[in-house]
C-alpha positions in Angstrom: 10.9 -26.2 -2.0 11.2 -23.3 -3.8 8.5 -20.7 -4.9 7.7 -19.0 -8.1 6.2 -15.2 -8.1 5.0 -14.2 -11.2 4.2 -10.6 -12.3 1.6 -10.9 -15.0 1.3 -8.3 -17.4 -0.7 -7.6 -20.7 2.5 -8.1 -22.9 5.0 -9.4 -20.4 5.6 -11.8 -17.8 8.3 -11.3 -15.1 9.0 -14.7 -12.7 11.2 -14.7 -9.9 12.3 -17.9 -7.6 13.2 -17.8 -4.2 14.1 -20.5 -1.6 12.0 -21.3 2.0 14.1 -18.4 3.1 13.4 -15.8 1.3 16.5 -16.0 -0.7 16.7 -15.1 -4.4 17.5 -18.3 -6.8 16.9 -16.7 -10.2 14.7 -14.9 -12.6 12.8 -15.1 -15.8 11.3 -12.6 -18.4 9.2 -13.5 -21.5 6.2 -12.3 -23.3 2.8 -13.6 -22.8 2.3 -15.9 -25.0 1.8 -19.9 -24.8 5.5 -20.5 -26.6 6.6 -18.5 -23.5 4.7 -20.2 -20.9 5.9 -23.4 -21.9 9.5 -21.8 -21.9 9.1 -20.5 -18.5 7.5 -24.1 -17.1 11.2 -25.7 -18.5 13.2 -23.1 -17.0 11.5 -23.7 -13.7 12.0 -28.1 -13.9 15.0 -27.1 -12.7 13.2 -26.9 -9.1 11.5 -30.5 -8.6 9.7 -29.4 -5.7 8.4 -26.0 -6.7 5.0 -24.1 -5.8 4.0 -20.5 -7.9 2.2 -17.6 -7.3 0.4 -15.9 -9.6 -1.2 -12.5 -9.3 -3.8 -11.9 -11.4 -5.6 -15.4 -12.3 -8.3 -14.3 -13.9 -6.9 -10.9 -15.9 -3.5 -10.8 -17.6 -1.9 -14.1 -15.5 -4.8 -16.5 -16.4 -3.8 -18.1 -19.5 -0.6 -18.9 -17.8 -2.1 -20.1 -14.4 -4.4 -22.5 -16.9 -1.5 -23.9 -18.8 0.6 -24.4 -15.7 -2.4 -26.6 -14.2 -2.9 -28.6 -16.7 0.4 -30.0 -16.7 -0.3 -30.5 -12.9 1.4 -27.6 -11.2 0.6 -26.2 -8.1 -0.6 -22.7 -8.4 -1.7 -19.9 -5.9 -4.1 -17.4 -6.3 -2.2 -13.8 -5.4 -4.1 -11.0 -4.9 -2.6 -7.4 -5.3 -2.7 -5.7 -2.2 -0.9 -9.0 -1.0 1.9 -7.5 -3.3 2.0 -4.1 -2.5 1.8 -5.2 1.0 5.0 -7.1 0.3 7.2 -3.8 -1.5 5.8 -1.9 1.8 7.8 -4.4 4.0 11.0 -3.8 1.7 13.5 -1.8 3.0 13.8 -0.3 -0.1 10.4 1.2 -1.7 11.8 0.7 -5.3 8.9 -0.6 -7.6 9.6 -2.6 -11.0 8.3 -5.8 -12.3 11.4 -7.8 -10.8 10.7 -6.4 -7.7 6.9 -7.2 -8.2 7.5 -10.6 -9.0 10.0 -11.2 -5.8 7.1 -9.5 -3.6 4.6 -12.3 -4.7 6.3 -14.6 -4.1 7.2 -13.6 -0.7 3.3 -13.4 -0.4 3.4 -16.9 -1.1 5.8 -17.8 1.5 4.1 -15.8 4.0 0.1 -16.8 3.1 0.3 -19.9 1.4 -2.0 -21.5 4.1 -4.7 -18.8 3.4 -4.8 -18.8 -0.4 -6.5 -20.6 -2.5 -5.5 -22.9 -5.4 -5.9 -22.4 -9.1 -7.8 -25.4 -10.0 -8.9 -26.0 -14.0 -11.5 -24.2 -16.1 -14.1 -26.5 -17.4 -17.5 -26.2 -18.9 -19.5 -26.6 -15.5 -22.2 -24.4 -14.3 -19.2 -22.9 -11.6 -17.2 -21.5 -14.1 -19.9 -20.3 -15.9 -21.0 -18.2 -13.0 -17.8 -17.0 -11.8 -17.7 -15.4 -15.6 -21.5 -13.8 -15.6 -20.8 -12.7 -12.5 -17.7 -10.8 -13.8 -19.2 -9.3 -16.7 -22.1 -8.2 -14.4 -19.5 -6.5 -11.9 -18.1 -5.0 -14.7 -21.1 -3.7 -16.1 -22.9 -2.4 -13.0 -20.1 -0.2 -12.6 -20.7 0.8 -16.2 -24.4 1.7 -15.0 -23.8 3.8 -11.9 -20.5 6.0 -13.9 -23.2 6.3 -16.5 -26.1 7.7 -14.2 -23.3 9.9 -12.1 -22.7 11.5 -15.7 -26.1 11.9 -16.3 -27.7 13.5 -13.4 -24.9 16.3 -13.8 -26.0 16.7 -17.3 -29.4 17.5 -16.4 -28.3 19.6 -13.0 -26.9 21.8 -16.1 -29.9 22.2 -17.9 -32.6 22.0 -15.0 -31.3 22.2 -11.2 -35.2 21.1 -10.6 -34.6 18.0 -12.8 -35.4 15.8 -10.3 -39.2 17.0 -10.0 -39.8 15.4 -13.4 -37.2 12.8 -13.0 -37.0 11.7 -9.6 -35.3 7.9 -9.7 -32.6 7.2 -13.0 -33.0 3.7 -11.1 -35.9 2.9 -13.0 -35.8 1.5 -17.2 -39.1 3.7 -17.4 -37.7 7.0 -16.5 -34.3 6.0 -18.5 -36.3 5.8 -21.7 -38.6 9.0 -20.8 -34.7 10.6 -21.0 -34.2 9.3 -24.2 -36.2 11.8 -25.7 -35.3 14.7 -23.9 -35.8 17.8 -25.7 -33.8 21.2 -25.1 -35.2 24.7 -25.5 -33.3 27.6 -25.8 -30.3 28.3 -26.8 -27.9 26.3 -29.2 -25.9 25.3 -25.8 -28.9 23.8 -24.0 -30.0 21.9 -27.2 -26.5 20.2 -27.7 -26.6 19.3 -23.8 -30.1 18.2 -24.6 -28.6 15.9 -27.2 -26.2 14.7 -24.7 -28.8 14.0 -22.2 -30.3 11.8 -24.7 -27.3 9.6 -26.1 -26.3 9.4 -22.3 -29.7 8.1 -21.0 -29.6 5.8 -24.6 -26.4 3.8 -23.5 -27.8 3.9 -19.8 -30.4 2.0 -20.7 -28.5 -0.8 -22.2 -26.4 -1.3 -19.3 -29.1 -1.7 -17.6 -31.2 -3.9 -19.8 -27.8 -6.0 -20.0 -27.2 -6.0 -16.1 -30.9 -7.5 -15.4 -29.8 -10.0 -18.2 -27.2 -11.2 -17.1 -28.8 -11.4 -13.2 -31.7 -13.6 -15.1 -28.7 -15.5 -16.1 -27.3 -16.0 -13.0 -30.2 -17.0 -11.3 -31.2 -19.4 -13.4 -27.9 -21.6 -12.7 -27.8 -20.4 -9.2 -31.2 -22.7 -8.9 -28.8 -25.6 -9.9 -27.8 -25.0 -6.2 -30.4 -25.1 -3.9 -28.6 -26.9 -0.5 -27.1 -23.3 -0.9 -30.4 -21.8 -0.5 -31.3 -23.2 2.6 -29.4 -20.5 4.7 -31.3 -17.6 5.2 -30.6 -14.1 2.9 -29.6 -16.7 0.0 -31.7 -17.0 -3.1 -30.7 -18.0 -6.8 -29.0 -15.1 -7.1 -26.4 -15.3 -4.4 -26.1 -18.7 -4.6 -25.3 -18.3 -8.2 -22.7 -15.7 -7.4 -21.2 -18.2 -4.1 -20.8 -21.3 -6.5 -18.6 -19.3 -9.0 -16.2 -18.6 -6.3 -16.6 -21.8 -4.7 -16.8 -24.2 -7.7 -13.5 -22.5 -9.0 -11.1 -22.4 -6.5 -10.1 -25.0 -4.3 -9.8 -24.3 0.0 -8.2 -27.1 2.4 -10.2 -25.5 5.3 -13.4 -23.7 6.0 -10.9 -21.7 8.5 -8.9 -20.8 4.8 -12.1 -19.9 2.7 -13.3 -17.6 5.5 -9.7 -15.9 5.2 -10.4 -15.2 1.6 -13.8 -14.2 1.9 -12.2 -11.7 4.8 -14.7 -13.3 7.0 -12.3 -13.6 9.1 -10.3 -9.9 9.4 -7.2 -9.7 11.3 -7.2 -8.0 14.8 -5.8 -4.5 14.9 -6.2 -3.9 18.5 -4.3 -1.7 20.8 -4.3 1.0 23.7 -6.9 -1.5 25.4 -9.3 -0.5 22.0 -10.5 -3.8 19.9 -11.0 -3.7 16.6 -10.2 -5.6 13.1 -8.8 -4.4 10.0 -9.6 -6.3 6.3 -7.7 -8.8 5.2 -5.7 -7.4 2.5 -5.5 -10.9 0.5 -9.0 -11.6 1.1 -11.5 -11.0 -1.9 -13.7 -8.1 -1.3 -16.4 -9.6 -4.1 -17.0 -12.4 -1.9 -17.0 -10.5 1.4 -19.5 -8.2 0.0 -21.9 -10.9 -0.8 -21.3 -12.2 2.9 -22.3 -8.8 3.8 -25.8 -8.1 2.1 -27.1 -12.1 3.8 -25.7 -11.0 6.9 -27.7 -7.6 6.7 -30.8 -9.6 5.2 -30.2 -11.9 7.9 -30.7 -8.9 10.4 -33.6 -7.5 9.2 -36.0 -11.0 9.4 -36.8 -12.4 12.2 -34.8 -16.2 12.7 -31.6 -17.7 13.5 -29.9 -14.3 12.3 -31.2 -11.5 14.0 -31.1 -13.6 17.3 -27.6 -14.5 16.7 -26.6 -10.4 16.4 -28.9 -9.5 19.2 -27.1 -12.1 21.3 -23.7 -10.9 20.4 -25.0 -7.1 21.2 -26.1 -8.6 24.7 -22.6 -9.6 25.1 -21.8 -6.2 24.3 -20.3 -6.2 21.2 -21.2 -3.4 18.8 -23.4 -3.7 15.7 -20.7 -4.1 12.9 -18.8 -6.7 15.5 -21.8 -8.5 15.6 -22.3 -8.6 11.9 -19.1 -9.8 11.5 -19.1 -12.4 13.8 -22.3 -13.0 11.5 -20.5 -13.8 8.8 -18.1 -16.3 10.0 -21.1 -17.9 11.3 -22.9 -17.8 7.4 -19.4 -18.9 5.8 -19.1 -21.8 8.1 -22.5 -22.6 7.1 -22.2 -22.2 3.4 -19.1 -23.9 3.2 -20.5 -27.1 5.0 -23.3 -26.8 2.9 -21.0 -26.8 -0.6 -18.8 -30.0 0.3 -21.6 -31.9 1.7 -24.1 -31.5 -1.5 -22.5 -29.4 -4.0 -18.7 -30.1 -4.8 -19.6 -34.1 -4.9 -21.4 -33.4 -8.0 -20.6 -30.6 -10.1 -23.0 -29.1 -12.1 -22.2 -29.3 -16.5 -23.8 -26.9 -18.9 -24.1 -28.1 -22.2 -23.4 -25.4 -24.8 -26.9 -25.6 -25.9 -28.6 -25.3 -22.5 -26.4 -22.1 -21.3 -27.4 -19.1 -21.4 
């Protein structure tokens, strides 16, 4: 068996091979480009029994991860910090995209049993959330770089500004700032004028973030056996079946590992603790997160389970996480029993 790390970039791909051991077998350069993919697929049929890794699926490495599944390859999902965790172990701390590409693959050899597999992108409801849900990560960091840059600009021109506008959370005080008006001198009338433009673009983030959360919930209802665990609504259910509806997990012991779920113990000096699993997806553990602290704050099967687990003597955030191996479980039961039987199809006129 040999494996196949693959250093995606924008322009250029970099793939190297090594054997079970560790052991360099060759290497491949190309652009990134479908000629190229194809090029790189016949150098690698060399290999008949051959698994890649490919670290950024769904950024610069996708279309090659797509076109390599389709002609039934077996692909692994790489993440990043999986790599640099890889040039750390080198005895050597040389970086280049050679190097790069060995290091995933060694990622591969050393984790293949706890990532997931690139499956296909159809035209399901799954795929379609995994990409609203992308655009919305993207664009609710838009929104909070944008309101960072706008409560400076009015600290400049009113250190009280917050007695007249006391939450930039709101659309209604957003549009109130789009007609600011300066007074004074020339300075505090062009800062004025920034204020305004600022607050302007603001609010389309923000009209476009609740957009595309609309959008999300409305599939997410597609998926209501999700629903039935507590802290889950359309919304997260939306965002879970875009992670589970496009990637595939052998185990609910190997989703749990992605969604870092399940951390890796750090413990010494007779101290316990975990650190995060640096190939686990922090989306997905983040969404663990907020049901697990919903979870804590009603009263049901949560809250007893954390209060029980604090009775043991474990501390808050070890509770919480033992929480969320406990949701995961669930929701992963949940998804193969009444979910991934039947996937949900979006017609182009019925999505959103």
């Amino acid at each position: 068996m040999v494996t196949i790390g693959v250093d995606a970039h924008k322009r250029v791909h970099v793939a190297a091979a090594m054997d079970e051991v560790g052991k360099a077998q060759g290497e491949w350069e190309g652009a990134n480009g479908p000629a190229f993919w194809q090029e790189l697929l016949d150098w690698a049929s060399r290999w008949e029994e051959r698994v890649w890794g490919i670290e950024g699926t769904g950024n610069y490495g996708k279309g090659l991860a797509q076109h390599l599944v389709a002609r039934g390859e077996t692909v692994l999902e790489v993440n990043p910090r999986l790599t640099a965790a890889e040039r750390r172990r080198a005895r050597k701390r040389d970086k280049n995209d050679r190097l790069d590409a060995r290091a995933v693959a060694m990622a591969v050899l050393r984790d293949a049993g706890e990532l997931p597999l690139v499956v296909a992108e159809g035209n399901d409801a799954a795929a379609v959330l995994r990409e609203l849900s992308r655009q919305r990560r993207r664009v609710t960091s838009q929104v909070a770089r944008m309101r960072n840059q706008l409560h400076e600009q009015l600290f400049h021109l009113d250190p009280d500004y917050k007695e007249s506008f006391p939450d930039l959370t709101r659309l209604r005080t957003v549009r109130e700032l789009e007609g600011y008006e300066g007074e004074g001198s020339l300075l505090e009338r062009v800062r004025a004028e920034g204020v305004r433009h600022t607050a302007r673009a603001l609010r389309l983030e923000m009209e476009r973030a609740a957009d595309l959360t609309r959008q999300i919930e409305e599939l997410g209802r597609s998926y209501a056996a999700l629903m039935e665990v507590e802290g889950v609504g359309a919304f997260r259910a939306g965002q879970l079946a875009g992670f589970l509806g496009t990637h595939t997990f052998g185990t609910e012991a190997q989703f749990a590992a992605y969604a870092a779920t399940a951390p890796l113990e750090a413990s010494s000096a007779g101290q316990s603790r975990h650190r995060f699993n640096p190939g686990a997806s922090r989306q997905l553990n983040s969404i663990f997160y907020m049901i697990a602290l919903t979870q804590s704050r009603l009263r049901g099967e949560g809250r007893a389970y954390i209060e029980r687990r604090m009775g043991q003597g474990k501390s808050w955030l070890e509770a919480v996480r033992a929480l969320k191996r406990f949701i995961a479980r669930r929701i992963w039961n949940l998804w193969r029993r009444h979910c991934a039987q039947v996937p949900v199809t979006v017609s182009p006129a019925a999505a959103p």
